[in-house]
LOKOLGU-194203 format. One record per atom (N, C-alpha, C): atom name; x, y, z. Coordinates in nm, 4 decimals. Last residue first. Layout:
<at CA; px X; py Y; pz Z> $
...
END
This chain:
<at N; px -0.8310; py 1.1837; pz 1.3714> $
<at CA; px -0.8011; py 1.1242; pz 1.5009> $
<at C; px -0.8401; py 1.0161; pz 1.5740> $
<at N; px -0.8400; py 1.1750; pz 1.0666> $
<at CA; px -0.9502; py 1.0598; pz 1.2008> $
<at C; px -0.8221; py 1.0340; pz 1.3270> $
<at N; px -0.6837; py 1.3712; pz 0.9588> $
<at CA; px -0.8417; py 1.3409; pz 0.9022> $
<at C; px -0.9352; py 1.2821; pz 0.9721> $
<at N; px -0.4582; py 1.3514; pz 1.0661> $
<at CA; px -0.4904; py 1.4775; pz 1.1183> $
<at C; px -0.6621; py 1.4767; pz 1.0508> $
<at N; px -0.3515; py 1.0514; pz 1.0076> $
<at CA; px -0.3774; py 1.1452; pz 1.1734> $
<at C; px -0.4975; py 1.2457; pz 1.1632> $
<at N; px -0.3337; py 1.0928; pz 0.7916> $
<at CA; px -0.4661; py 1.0085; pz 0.7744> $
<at C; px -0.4576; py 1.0812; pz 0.9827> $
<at N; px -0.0876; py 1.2196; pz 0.7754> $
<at CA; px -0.1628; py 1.3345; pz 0.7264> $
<at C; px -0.3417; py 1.1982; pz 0.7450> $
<at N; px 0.0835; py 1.0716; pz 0.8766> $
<at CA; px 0.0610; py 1.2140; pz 0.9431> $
<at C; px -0.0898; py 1.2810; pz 0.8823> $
<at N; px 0.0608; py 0.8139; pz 0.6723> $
<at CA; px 0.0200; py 0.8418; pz 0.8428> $
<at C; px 0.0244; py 0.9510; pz 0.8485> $
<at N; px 0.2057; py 1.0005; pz 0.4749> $
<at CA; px 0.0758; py 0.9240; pz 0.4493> $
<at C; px 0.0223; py 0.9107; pz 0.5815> $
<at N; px 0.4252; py 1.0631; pz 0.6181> $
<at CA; px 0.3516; py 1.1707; pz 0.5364> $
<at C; px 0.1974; py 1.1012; pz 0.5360> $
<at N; px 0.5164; py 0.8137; pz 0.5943> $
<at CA; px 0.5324; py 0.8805; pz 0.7450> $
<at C; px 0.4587; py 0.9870; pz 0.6903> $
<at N; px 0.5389; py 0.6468; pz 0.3599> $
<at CA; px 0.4649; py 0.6440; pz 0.4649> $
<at C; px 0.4114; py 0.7495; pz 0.5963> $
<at N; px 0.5564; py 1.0081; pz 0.1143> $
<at CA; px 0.5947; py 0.8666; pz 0.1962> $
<at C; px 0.4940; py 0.8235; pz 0.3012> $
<at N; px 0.3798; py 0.9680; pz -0.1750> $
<at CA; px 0.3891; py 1.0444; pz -0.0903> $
<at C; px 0.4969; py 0.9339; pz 0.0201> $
<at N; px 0.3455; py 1.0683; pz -0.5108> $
<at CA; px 0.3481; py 0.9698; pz -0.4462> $
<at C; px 0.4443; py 1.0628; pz -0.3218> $
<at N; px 0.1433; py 1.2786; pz -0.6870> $
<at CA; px 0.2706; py 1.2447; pz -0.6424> $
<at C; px 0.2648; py 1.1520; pz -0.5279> $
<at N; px -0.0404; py 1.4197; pz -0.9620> $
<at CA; px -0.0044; py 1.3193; pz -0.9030> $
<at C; px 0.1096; py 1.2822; pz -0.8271> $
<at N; px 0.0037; py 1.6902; pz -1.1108> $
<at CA; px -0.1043; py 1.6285; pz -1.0133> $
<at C; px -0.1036; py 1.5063; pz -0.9601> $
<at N; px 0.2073; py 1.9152; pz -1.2242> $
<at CA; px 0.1714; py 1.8146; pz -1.1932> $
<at C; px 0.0685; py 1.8073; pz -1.1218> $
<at N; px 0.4122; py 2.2256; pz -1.0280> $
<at CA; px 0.2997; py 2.1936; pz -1.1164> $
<at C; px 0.3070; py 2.0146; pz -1.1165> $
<at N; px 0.2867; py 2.2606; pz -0.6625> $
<at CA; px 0.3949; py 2.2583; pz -0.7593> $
<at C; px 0.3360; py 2.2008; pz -0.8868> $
<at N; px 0.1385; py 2.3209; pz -0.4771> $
<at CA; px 0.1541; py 2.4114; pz -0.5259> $
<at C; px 0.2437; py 2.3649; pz -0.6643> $
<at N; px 0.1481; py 2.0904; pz -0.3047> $
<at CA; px 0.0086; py 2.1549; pz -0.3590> $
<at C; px 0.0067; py 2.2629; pz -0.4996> $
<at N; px 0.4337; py 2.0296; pz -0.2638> $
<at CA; px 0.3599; py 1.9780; pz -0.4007> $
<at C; px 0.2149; py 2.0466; pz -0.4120> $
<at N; px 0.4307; py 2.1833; pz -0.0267> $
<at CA; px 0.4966; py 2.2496; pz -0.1549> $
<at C; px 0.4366; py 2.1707; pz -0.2509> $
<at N; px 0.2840; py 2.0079; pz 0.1612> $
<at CA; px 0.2442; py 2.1411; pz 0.1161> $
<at C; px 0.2984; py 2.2054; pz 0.0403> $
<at N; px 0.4412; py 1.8053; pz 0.1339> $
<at CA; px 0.2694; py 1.7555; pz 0.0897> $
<at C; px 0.2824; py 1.9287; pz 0.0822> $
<at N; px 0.6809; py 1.9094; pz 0.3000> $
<at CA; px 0.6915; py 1.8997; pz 0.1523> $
<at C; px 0.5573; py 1.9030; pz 0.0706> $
<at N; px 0.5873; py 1.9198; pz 0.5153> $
<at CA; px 0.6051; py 2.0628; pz 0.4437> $
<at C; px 0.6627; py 2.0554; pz 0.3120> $
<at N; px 0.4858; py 1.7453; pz 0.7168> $
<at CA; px 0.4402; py 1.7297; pz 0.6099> $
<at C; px 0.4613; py 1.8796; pz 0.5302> $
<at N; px 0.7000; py 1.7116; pz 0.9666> $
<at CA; px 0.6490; py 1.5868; pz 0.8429> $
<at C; px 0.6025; py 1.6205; pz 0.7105> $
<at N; px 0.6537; py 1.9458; pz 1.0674> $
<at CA; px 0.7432; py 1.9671; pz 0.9755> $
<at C; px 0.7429; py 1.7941; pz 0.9106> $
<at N; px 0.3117; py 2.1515; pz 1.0556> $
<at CA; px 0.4210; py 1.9812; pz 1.0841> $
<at C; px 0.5229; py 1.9955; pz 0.9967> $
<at N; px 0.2341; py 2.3633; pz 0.9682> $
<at CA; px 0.3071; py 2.3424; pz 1.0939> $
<at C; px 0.3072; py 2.2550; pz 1.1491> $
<at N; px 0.1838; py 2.2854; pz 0.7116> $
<at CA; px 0.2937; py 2.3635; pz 0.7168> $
<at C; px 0.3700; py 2.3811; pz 0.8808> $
<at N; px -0.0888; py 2.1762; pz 0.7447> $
<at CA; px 0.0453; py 2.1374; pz 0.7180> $
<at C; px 0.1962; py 2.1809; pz 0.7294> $
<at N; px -0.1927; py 2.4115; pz 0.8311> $
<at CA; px -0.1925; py 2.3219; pz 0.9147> $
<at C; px -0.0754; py 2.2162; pz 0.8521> $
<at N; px -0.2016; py 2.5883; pz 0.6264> $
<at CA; px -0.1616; py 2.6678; pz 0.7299> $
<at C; px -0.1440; py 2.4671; pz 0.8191> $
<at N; px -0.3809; py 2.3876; pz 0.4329> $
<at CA; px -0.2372; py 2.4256; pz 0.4037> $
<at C; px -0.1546; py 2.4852; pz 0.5083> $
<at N; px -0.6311; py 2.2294; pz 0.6224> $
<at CA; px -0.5523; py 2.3155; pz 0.4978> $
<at C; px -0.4143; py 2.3531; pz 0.5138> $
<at N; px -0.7754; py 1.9420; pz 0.5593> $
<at CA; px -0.6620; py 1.9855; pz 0.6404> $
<at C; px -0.5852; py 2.0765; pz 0.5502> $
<at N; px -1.1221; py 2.0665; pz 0.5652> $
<at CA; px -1.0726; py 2.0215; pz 0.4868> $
<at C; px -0.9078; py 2.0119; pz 0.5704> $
<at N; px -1.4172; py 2.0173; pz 0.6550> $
<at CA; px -1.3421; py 2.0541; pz 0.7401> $
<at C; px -1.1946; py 2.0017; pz 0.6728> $
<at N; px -1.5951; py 2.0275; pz 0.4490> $
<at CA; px -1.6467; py 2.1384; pz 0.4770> $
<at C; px -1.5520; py 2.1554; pz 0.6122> $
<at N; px -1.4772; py 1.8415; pz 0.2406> $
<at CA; px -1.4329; py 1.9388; pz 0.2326> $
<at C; px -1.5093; py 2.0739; pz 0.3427> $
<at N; px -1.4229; py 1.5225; pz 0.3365> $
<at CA; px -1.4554; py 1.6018; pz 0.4136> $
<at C; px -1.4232; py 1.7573; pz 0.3578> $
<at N; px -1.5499; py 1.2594; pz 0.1686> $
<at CA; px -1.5391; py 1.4060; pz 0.1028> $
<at C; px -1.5290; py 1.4731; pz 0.2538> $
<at N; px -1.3972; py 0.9480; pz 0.0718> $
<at CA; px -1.4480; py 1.0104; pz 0.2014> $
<at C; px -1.4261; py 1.1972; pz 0.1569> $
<at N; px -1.4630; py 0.6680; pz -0.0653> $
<at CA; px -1.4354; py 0.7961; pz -0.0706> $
<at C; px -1.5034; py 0.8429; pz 0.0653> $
<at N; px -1.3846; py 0.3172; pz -0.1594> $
<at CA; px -1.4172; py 0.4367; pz -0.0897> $
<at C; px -1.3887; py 0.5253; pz -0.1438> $
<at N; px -1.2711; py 0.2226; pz -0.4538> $
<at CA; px -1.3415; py 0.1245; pz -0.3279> $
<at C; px -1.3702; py 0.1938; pz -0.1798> $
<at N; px -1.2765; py 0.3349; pz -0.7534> $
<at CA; px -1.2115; py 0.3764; pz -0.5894> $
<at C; px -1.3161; py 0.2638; pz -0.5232> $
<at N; px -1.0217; py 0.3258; pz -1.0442> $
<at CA; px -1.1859; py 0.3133; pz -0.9846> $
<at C; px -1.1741; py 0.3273; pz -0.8149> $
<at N; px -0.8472; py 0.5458; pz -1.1887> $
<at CA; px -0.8538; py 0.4173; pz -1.0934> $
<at C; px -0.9870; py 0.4578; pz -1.0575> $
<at N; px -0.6239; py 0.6665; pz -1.3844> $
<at CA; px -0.7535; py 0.7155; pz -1.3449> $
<at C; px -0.7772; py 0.5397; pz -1.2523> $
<at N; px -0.4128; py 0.9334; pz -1.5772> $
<at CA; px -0.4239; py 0.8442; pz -1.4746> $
<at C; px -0.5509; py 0.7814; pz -1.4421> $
<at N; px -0.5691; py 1.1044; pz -1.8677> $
<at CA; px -0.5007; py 1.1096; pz -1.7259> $
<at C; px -0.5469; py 0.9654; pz -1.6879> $
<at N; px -0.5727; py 1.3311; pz -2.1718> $
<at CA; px -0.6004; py 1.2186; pz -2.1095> $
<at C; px -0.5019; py 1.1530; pz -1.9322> $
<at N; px -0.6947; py 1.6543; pz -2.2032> $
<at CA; px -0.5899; py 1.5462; pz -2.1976> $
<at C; px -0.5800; py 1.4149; pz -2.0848> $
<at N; px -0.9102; py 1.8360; pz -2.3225> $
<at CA; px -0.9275; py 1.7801; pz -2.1942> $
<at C; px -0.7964; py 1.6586; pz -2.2030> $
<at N; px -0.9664; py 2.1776; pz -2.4317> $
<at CA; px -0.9286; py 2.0376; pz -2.4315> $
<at C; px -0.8995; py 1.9361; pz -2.3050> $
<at N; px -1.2990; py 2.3397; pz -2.2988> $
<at CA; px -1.1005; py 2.3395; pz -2.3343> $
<at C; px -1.1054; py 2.1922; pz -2.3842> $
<at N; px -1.5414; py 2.4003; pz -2.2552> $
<at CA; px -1.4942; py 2.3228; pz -2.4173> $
<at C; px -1.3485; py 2.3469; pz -2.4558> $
<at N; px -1.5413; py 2.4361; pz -2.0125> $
<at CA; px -1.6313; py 2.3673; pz -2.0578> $
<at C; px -1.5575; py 2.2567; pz -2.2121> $
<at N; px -1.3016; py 2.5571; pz -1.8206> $
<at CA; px -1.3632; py 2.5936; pz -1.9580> $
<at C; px -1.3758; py 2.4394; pz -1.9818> $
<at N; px -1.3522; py 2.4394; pz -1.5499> $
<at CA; px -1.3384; py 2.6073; pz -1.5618> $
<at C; px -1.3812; py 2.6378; pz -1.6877> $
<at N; px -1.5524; py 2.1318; pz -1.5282> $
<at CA; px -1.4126; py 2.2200; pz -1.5750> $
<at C; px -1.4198; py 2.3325; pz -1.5930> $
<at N; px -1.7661; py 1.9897; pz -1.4292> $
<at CA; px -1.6593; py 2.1102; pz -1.3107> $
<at C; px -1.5548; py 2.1405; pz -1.4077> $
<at N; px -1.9269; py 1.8138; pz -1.5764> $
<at CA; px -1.9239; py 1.9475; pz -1.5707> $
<at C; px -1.8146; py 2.0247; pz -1.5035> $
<at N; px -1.6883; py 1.5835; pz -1.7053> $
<at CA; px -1.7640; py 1.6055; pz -1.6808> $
<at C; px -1.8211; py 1.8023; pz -1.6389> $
<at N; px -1.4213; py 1.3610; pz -1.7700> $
<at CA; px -1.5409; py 1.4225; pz -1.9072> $
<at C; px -1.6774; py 1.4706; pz -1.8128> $
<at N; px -1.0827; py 1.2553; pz -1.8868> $
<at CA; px -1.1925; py 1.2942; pz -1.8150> $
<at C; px -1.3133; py 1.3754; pz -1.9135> $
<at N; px -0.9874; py 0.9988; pz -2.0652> $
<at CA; px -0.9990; py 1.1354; pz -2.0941> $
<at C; px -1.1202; py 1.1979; pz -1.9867> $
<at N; px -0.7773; py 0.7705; pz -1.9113> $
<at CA; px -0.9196; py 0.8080; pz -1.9803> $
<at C; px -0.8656; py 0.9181; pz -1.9841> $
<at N; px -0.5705; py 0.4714; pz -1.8629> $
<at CA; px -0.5814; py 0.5939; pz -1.9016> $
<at C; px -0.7039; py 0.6801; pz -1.9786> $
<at N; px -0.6327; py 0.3152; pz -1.5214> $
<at CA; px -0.5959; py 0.3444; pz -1.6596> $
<at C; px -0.6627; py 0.4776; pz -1.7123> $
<at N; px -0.5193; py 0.2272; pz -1.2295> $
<at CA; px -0.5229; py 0.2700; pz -1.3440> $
<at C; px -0.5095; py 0.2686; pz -1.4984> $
<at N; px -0.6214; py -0.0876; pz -1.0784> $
<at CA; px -0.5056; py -0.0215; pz -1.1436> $
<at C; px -0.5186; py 0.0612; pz -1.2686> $
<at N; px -0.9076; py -0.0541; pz -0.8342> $
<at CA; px -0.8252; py -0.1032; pz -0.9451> $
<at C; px -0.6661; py -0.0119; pz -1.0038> $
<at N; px -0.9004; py 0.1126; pz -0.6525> $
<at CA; px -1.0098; py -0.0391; pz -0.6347> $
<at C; px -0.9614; py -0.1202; pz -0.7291> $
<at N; px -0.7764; py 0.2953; pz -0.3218> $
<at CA; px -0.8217; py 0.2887; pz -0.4829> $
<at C; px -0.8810; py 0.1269; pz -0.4879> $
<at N; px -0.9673; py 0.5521; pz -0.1339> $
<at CA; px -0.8586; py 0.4097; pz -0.1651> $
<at C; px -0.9229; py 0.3287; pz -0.3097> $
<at N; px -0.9478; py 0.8903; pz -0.0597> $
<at CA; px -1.0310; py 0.7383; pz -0.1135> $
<at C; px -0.9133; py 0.6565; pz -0.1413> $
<at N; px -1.0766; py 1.1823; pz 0.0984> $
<at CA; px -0.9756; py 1.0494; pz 0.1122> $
<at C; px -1.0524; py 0.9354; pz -0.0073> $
<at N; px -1.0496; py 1.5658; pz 0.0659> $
<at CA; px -1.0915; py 1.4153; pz 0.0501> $
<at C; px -0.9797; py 1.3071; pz 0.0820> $
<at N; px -0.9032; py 1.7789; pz 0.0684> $
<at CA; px -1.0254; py 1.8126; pz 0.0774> $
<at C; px -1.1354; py 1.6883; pz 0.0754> $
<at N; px -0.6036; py 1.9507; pz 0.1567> $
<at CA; px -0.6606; py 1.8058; pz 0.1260> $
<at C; px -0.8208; py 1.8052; pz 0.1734> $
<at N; px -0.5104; py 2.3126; pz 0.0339> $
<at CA; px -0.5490; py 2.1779; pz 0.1654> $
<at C; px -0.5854; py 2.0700; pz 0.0593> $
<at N; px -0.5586; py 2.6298; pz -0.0721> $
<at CA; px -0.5011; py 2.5377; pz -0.0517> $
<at C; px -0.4808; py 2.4112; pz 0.0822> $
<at N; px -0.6892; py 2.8695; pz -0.0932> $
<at CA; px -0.7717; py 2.7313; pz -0.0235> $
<at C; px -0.6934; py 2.6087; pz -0.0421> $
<at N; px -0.5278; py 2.8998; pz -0.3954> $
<at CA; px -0.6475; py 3.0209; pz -0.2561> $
<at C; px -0.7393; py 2.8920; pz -0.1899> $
<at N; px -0.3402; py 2.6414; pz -0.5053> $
<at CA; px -0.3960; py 2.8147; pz -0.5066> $
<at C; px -0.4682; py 2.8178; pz -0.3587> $
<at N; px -0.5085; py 2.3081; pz -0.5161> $
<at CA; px -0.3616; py 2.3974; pz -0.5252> $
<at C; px -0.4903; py 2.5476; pz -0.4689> $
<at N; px -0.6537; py 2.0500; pz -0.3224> $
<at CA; px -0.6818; py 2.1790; pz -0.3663> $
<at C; px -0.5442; py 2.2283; pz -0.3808> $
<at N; px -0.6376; py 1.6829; pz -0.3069> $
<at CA; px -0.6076; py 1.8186; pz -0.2773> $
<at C; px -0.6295; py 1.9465; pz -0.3949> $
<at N; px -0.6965; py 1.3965; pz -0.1759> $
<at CA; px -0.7682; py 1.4868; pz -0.2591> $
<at C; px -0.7356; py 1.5857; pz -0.2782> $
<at N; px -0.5028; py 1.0944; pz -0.1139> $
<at CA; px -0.5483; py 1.2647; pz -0.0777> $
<at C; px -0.5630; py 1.3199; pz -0.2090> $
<at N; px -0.5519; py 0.7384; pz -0.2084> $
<at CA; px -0.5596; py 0.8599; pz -0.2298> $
<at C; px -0.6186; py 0.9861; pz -0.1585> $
<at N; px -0.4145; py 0.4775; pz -0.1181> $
<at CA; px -0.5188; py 0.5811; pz -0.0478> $
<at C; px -0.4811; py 0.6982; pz -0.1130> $
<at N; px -0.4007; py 0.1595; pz -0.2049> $
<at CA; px -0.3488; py 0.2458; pz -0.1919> $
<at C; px -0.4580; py 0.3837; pz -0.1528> $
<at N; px -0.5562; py -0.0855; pz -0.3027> $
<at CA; px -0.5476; py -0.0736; pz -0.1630> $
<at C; px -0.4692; py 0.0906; pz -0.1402> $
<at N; px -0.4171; py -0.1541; pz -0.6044> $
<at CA; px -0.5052; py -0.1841; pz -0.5511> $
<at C; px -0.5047; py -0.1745; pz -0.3640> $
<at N; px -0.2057; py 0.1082; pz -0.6915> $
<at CA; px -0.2666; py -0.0160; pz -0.7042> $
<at C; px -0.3436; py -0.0469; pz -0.5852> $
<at N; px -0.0532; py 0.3310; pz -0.9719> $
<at CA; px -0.1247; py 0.3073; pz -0.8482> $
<at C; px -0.1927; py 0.1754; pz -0.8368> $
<at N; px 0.1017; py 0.4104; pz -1.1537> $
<at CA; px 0.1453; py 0.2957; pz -1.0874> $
<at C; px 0.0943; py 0.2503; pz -0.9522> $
<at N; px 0.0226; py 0.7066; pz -1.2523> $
<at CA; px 0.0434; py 0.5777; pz -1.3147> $
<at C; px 0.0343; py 0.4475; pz -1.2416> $
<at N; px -0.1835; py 0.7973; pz -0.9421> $
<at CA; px -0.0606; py 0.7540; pz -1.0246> $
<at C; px -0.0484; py 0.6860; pz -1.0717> $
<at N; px -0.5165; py 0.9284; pz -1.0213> $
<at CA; px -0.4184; py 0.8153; pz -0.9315> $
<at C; px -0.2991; py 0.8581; pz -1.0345> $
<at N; px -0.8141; py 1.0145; pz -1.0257> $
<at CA; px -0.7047; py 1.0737; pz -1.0795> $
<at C; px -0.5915; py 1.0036; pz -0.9834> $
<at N; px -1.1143; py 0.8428; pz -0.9587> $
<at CA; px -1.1072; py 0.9639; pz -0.9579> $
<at C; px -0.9078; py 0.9637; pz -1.0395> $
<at N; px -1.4779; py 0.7210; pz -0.9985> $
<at CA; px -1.3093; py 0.6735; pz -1.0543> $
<at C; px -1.2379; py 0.8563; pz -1.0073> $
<at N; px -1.6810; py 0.6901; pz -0.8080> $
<at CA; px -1.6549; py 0.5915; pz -0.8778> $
<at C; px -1.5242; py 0.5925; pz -0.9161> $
<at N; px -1.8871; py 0.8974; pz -0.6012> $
<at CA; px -1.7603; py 0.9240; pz -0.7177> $
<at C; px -1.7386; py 0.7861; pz -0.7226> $
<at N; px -2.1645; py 0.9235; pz -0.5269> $
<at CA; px -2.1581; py 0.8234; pz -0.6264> $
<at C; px -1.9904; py 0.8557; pz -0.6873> $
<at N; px -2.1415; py 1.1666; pz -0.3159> $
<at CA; px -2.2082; py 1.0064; pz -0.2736> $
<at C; px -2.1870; py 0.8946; pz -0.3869> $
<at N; px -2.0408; py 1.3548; pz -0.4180> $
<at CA; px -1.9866; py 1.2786; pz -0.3393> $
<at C; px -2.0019; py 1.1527; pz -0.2711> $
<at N; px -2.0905; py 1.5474; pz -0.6445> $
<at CA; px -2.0883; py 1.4291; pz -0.6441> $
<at C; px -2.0495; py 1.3141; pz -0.5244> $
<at N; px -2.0981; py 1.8122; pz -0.5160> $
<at CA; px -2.2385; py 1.7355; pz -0.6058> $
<at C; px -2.2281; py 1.6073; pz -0.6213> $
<at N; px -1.8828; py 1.8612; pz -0.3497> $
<at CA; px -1.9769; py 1.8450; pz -0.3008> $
<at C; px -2.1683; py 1.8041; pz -0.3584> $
<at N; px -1.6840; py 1.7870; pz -0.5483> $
<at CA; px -1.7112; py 1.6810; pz -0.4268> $
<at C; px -1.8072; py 1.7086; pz -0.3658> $
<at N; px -1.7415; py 1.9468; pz -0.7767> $
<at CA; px -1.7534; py 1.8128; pz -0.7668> $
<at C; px -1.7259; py 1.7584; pz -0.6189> $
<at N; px -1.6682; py 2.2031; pz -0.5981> $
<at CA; px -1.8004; py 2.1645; pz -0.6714> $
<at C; px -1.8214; py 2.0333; pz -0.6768> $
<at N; px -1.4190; py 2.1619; pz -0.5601> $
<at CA; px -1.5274; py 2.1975; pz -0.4507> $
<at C; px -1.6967; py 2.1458; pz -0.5292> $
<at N; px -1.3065; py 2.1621; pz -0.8077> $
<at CA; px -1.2874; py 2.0659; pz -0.7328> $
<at C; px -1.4127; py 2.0818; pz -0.6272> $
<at N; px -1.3194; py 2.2928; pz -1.0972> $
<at CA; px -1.3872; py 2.3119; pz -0.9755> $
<at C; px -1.4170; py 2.1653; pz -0.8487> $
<at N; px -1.0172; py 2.3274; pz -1.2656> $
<at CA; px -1.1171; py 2.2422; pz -1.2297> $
<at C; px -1.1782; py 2.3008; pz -1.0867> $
<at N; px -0.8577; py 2.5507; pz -1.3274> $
<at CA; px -0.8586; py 2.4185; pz -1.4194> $
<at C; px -1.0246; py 2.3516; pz -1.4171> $
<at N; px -0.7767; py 2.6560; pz -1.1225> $
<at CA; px -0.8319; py 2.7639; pz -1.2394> $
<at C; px -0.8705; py 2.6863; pz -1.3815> $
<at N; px -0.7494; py 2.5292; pz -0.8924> $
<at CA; px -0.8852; py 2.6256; pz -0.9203> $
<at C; px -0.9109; py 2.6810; pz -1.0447> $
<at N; px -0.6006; py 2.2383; pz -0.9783> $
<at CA; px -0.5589; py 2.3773; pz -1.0054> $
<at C; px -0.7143; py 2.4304; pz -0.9661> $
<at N; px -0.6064; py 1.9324; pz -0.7086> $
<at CA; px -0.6050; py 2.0045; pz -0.8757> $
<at C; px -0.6374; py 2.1615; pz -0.8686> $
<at N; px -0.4124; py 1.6934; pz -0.7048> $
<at CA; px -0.4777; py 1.8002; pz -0.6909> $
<at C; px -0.5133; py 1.8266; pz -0.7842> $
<at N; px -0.2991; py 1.3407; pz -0.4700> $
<at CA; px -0.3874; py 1.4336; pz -0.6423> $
<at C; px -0.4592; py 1.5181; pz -0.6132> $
<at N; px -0.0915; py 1.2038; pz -0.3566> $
<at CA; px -0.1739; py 1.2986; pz -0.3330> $
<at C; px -0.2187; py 1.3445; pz -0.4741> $
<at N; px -0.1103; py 0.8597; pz -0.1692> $
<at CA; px -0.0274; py 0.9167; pz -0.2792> $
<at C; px -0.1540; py 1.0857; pz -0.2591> $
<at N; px 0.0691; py 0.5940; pz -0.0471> $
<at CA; px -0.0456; py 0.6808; pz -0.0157> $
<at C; px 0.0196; py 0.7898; pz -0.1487> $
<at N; px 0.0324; py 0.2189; pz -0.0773> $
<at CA; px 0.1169; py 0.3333; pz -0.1055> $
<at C; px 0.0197; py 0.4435; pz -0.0837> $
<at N; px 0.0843; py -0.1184; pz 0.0000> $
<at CA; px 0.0000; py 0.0000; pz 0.0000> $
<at C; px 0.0878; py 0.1234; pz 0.0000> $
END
């Protein structure tokens, strides 16, 4: 099992939106190439509200789709094909999300808070990151 983090840009995708319209039926969401079965994906927000805004564990081994739904900023941008794994949970806590000010004052996790920001969307995280940060979701 591997923990890994996928964000995404505000100016890309309305992340908030989709977790809070879809959160009872998400099904496949944005993994690492080399993600596998049991691994736990963080949900994260880059920019203004930067934090982890979800949990899910994945269900299968990615593959590669073209996402395809309403929350994109532009409707009729192009949409390039991504990572993608079916999930065997999800957990949406965005209305108590672990934001960015709170990472930053663990020094475990002050790297998880530079990748929010860094470009990409998929990064594999370490154990000790992966525990710190499932800590601060279920005490």
């Amino acid at each position: 099992m591997s923990y890994q983090l996928v964000k995404s840009n505000p100016n890309v995708y309305k992340l908030l939106d989709a977790l809070n319209r879809n959160a009872s039926d998400v099904e496949m969401w944005t993994a690492c190439k080399d993600a596998e079965r049991d691994d736990t994906l963080f949900i994260g927000l880059s920019g203004e509200g930067a934090g982890i805004y979800a949990r899910a564990t994945v269900a299968s081994t990615p593959t590669l789709e073209t996402p395809d739904d309403e929350f994109w900023v532009d409707p009729a941008g192009p949409r390039k094909p991504t990572w993608m794994s079916r999930l065997a949970t999800f957990e949406n806590f965005s209305q108590h999300p672990v934001l960015e000010r709170i990472l930053t004052a663990i020094p475990a996790l002050s790297r998880v808070s530079k990748l929010l920001h860094s470009q990409g969307s998929a990064y594999y995280l370490t154990d000790e990151e992966g525990r710190a940060i499932d800590s601060l979701i279920s005490p």
